[in-house]
C-alpha positions as CSV (number, residue, x, y, z in Angstrom):
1,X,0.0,0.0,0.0
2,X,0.9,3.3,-1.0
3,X,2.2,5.3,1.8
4,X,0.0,8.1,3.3
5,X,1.3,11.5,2.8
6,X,1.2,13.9,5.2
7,X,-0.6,17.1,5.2
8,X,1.0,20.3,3.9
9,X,-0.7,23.0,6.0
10,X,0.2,23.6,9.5
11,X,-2.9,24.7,11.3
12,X,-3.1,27.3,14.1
13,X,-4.7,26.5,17.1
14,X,-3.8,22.8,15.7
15,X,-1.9,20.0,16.1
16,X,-1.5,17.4,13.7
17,X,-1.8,13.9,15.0
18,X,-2.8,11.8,11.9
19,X,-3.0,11.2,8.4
20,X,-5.4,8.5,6.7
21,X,-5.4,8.0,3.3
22,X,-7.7,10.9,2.0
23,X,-8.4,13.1,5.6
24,X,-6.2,14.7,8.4
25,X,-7.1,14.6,12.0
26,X,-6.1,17.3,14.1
27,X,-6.3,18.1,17.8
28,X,-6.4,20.9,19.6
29,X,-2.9,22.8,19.8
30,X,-2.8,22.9,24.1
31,X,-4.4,19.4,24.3
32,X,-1.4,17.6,26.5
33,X,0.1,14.1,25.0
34,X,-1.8,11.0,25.2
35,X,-4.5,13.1,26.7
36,X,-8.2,12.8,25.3
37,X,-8.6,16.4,23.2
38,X,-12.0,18.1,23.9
39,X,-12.5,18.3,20.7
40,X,-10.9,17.2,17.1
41,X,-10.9,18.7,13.8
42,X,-11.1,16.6,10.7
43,X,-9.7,18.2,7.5
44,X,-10.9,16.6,4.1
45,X,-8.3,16.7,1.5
46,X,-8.5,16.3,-2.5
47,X,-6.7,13.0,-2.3
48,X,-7.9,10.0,-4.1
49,X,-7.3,6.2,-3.3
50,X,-8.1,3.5,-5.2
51,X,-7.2,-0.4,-4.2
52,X,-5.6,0.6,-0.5
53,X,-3.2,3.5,-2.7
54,X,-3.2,7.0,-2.5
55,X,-3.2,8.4,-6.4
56,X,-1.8,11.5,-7.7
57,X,-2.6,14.2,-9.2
58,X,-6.1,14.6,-6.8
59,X,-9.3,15.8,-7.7
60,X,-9.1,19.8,-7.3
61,X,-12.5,20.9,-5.2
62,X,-12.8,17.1,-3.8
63,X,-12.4,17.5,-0.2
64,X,-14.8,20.7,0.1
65,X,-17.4,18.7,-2.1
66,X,-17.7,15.7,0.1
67,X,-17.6,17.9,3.2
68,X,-20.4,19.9,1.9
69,X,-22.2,16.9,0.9
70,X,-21.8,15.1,4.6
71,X,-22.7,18.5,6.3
72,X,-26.2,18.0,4.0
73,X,-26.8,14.6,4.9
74,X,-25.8,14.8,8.6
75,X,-28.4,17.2,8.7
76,X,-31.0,15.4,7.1
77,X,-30.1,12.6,9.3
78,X,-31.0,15.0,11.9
79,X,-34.5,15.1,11.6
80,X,-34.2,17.2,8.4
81,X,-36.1,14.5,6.4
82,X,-38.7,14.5,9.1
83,X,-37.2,11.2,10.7
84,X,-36.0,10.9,14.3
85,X,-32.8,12.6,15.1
86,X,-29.8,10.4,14.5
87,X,-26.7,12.0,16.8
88,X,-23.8,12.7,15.0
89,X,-20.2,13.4,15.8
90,X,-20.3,17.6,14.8
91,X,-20.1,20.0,17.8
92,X,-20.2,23.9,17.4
93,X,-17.4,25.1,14.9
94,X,-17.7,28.9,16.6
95,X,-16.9,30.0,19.9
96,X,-18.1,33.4,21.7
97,X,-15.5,34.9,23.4
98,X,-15.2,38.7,25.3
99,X,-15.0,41.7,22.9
100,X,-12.7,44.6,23.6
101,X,-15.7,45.7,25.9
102,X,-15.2,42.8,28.3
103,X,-18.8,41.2,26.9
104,X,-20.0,39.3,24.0
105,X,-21.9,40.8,22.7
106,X,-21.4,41.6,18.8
107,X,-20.7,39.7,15.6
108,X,-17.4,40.4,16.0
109,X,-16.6,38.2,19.1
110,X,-17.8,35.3,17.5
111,X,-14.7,33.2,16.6
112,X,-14.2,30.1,14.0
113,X,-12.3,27.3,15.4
114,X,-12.0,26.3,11.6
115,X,-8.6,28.0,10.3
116,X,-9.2,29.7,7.1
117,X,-6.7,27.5,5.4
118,X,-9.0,24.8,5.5
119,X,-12.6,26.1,5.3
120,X,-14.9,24.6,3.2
121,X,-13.1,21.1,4.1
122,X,-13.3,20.7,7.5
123,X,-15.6,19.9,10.5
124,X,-14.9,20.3,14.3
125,X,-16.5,17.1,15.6
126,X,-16.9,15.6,19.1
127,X,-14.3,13.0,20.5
128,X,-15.7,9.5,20.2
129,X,-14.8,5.7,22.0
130,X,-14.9,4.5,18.2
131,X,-16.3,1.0,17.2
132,X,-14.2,-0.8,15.4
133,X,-17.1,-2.2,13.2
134,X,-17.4,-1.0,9.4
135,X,-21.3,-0.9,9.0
136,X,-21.7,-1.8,5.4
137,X,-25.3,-2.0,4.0
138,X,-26.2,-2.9,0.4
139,X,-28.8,-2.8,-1.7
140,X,-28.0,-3.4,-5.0
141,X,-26.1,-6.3,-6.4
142,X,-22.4,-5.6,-7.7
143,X,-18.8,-5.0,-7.1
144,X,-17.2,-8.1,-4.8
145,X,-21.1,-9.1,-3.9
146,X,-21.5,-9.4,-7.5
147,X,-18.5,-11.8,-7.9
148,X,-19.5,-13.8,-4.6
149,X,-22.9,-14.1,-5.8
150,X,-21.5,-15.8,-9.4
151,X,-19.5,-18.2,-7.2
152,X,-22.1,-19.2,-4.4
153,X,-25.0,-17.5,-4.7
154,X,-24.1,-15.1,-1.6
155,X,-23.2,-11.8,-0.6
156,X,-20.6,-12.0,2.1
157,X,-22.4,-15.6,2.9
158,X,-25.9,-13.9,2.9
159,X,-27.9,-16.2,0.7
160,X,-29.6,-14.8,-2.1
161,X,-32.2,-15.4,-4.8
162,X,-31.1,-16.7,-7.8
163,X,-31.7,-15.4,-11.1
164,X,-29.7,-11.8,-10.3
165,X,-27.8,-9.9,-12.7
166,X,-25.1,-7.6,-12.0
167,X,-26.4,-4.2,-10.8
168,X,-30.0,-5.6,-9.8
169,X,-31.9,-4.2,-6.8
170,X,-31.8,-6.6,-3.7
171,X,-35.3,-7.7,-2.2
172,X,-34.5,-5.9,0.4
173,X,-31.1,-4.2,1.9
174,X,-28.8,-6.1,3.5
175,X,-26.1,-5.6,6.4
176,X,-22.4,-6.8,5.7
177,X,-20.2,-5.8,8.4
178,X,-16.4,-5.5,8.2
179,X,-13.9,-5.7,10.7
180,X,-11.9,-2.5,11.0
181,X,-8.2,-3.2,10.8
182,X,-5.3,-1.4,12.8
183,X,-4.1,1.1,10.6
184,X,-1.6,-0.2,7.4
185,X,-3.9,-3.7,7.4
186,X,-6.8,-4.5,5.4
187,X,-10.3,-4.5,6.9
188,X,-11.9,-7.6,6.8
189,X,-14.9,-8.5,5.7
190,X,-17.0,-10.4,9.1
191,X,-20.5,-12.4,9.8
192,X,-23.0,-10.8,11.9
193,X,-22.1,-13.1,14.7
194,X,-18.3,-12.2,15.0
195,X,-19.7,-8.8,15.4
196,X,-21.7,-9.4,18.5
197,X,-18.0,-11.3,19.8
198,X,-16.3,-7.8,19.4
199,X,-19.0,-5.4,20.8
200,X,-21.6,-7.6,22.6
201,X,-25.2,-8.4,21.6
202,X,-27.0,-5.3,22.3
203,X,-24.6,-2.9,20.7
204,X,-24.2,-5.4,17.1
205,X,-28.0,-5.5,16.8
206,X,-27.7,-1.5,17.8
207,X,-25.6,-0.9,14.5
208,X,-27.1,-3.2,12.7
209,X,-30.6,-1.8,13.0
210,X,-29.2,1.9,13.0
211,X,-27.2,1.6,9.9
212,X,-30.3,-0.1,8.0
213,X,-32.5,2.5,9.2
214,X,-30.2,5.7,7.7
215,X,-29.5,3.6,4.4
216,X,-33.5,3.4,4.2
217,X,-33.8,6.8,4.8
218,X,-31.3,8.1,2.6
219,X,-31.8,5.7,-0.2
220,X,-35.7,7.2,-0.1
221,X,-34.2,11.0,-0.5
222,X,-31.6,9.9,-3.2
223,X,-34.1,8.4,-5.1
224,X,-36.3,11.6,-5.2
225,X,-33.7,13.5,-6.7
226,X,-33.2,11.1,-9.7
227,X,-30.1,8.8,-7.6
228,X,-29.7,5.5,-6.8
229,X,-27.6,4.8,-3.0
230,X,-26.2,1.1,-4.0
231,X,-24.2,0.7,-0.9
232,X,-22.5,2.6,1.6
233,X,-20.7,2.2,5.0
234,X,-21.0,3.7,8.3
235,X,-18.4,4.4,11.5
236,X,-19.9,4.7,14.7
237,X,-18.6,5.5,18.5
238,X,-19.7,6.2,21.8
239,X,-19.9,9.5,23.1
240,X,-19.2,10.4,27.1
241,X,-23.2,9.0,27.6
242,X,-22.4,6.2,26.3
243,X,-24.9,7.2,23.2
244,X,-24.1,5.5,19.9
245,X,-23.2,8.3,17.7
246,X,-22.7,8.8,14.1
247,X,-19.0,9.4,12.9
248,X,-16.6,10.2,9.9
249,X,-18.2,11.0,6.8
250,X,-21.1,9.9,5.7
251,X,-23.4,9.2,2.6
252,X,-19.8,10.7,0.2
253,X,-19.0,9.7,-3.0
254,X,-15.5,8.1,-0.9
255,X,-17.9,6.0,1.2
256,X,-21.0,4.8,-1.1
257,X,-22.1,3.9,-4.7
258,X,-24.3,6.3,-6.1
259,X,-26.0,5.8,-9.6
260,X,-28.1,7.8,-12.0
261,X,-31.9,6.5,-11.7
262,X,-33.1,7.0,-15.5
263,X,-29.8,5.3,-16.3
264,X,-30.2,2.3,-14.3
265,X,-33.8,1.7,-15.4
266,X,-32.8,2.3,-19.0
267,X,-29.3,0.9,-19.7
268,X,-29.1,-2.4,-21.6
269,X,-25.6,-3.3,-20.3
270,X,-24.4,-3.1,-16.5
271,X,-21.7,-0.2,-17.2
272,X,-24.8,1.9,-18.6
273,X,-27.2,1.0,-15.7
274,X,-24.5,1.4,-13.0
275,X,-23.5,5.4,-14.6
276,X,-21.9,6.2,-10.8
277,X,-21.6,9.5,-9.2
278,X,-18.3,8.0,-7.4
279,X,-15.0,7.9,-8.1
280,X,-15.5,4.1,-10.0
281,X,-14.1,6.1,-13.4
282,X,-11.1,6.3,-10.9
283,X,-11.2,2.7,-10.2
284,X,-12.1,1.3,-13.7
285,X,-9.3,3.4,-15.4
286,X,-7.2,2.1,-13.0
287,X,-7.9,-1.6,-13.3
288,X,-7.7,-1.2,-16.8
289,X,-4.3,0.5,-16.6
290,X,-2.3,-1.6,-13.9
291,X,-2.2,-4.7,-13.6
292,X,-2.1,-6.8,-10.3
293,X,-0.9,-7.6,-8.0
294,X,-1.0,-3.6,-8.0
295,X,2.2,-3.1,-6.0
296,X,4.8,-0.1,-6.1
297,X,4.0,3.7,-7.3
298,X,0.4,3.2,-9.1
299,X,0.6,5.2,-12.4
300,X,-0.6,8.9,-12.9
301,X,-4.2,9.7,-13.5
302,X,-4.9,11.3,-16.6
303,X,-6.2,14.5,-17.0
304,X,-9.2,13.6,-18.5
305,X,-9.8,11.0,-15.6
306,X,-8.9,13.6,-13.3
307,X,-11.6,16.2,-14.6
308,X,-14.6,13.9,-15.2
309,X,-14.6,12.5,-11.3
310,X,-14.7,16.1,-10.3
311,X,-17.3,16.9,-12.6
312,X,-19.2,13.9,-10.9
313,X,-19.2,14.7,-7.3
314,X,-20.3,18.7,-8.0
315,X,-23.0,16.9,-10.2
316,X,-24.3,14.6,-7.2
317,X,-23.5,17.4,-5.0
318,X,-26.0,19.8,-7.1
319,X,-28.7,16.6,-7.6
320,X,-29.1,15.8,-3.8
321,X,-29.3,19.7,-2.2
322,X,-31.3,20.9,-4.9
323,X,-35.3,20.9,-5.3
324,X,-36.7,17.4,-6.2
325,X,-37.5,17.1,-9.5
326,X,-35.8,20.1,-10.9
């Protein structure tokens, strides 16, 4: 695997404590070593990864996209579809502090804790007693499911009707956890029942429940806007309560499979039915380009590549926050 690069901007107020393979995590600046920070700041940059490597050049405008795009569906998540409030991870990103006056009391006392460097692309979020449970749910049939199902019928040993074709709608979604790995491993997909081994009974059927319950919901708004929600995964921790909380990003073009509605009900072939809003013209160029084992510097993206993934996310981006049916 590719190794993660570091991020160029020093941050004030910030201290950089880790880089994954497309965000930076930050901390705040007076927080003391090994000490639980008060709160963390998550900086989303315009890298891209395909098959566990970090690719260059990025994708300009990518990591102030999906940060606008999770900020929308955090909210929606929040009762803004007229569904219970889900808690999520995001705390206040302004503080109020005393004006030259002593009180505060004007516009000018309120104070970002988001640097400018980085605005647009970054949320201040709560710190979290992470899970380390990958909560995927899919609904449609393709990409490794599609290959199990070929071989056996399954989806990550889910049995499944037969008679599907690639990029067909499941009966009904299904949950196909993965075990998070320590950081420079792969994470590995797990059964239901290894999940209630790593975090008890109560909190597996808690995820499990929870993540089918936001795919539902979001998969409903996507599709009134023209998009289908294939599959995504969800991060989860525990807040100071105890509450189970919703983390990292959510509902992106990194972290689900998005595809055009009219195309999928009109395409004869699966490329044209599964049209994604993702980066899968990332991966396809890429599998096409370089062969396996995939090992070493991966080759350079084309420009062309480069420019048609960005043109993708601003176009989901504009689908899901605009007016249905416009």
């Amino acid at each position: 695997m590719t190794a993660t690069p570091s991020p160029s901007t020093e941050l004030a107020g910030w201290r950089h404590v880790y880089s994954g393979k497309v965000r930076d995590l930050y901390v705040p600046a007076d927080t003391p070593e090994g000490a639980a920070p008060e709160r963390l700041l998550v900086v989303a940059s315009d890298r891209v990864s395909a098959f566990d490597h970090v690719l260059s050049p990025g994708i300009p405008g990518k990591g102030e996209l999906l940060t606008t795009l999770s900020l929308w569906w955090f909210d929606q998540l929040a009762g803004g579809d007229g569904g219970r409030g889900i808690p999520n991870h995001l705390v206040a990103s302004h503080t109020l502090g005393l004006g030259e006056d002593g009180v505060a009391n004007t516009a000018d006392d309120l104070k970002s804790l988001i640097p400018d460097a980085v605005v647009g692309r970054a949320m201040v979020v709560k710190s979290l007693d992470m899970l380390p449970i990958e909560c995927v749910v899919r609904g449609y049939l393709t990409g490794s499911g599609w290959a199990e199902y070929q071989a056996g019928g399954t989806v990550c040993g889910i049995p499944l009707p037969s008679g599907l074709s690639n990029g067909d709608r499941l009966p009904e979604p299904i949950y196909t956890p993965a075990y998070k790995a320590p950081m420079g491993e792969h994470d590995e997909n797990i059964s239901y029942e290894r999940t209630v081994e790593l975090v008890g009974a109560e909190r597996a059927a808690e995820l499990r429940d929870l993540s089918l319950e936001i795919y539902t919901r979001a998969s409903r708004i996507a599709e009134a806007h023209g998009v289908i929600l294939a599959d995504t995964k969800f991060e989860f921790g525990l807040d100071e309560n105890g509450v189970l909380t919703l983390a990292d990003e959510v509902l992106t073009s990194d972290s689900s499979r998005y595809w055009d509605a009219a195309a999928w009900a009109s395409g004869a072939t699966p490329d044209e039915r599964m049209a994604s809003f993702d980066k899968q013209i990332v991966r396809n160029w890429l599998a096409a380009n370089w062969a396996p084992p995939r090992e070493g510097e991966p080759p350079a993206l084309p420009a062309d590549i480069v420019e048609r993934t960005a043109a993708r996310y601003r176009e989901l981006l504009e689908l899901l926050t605009s007016a249905p049916g416009r």
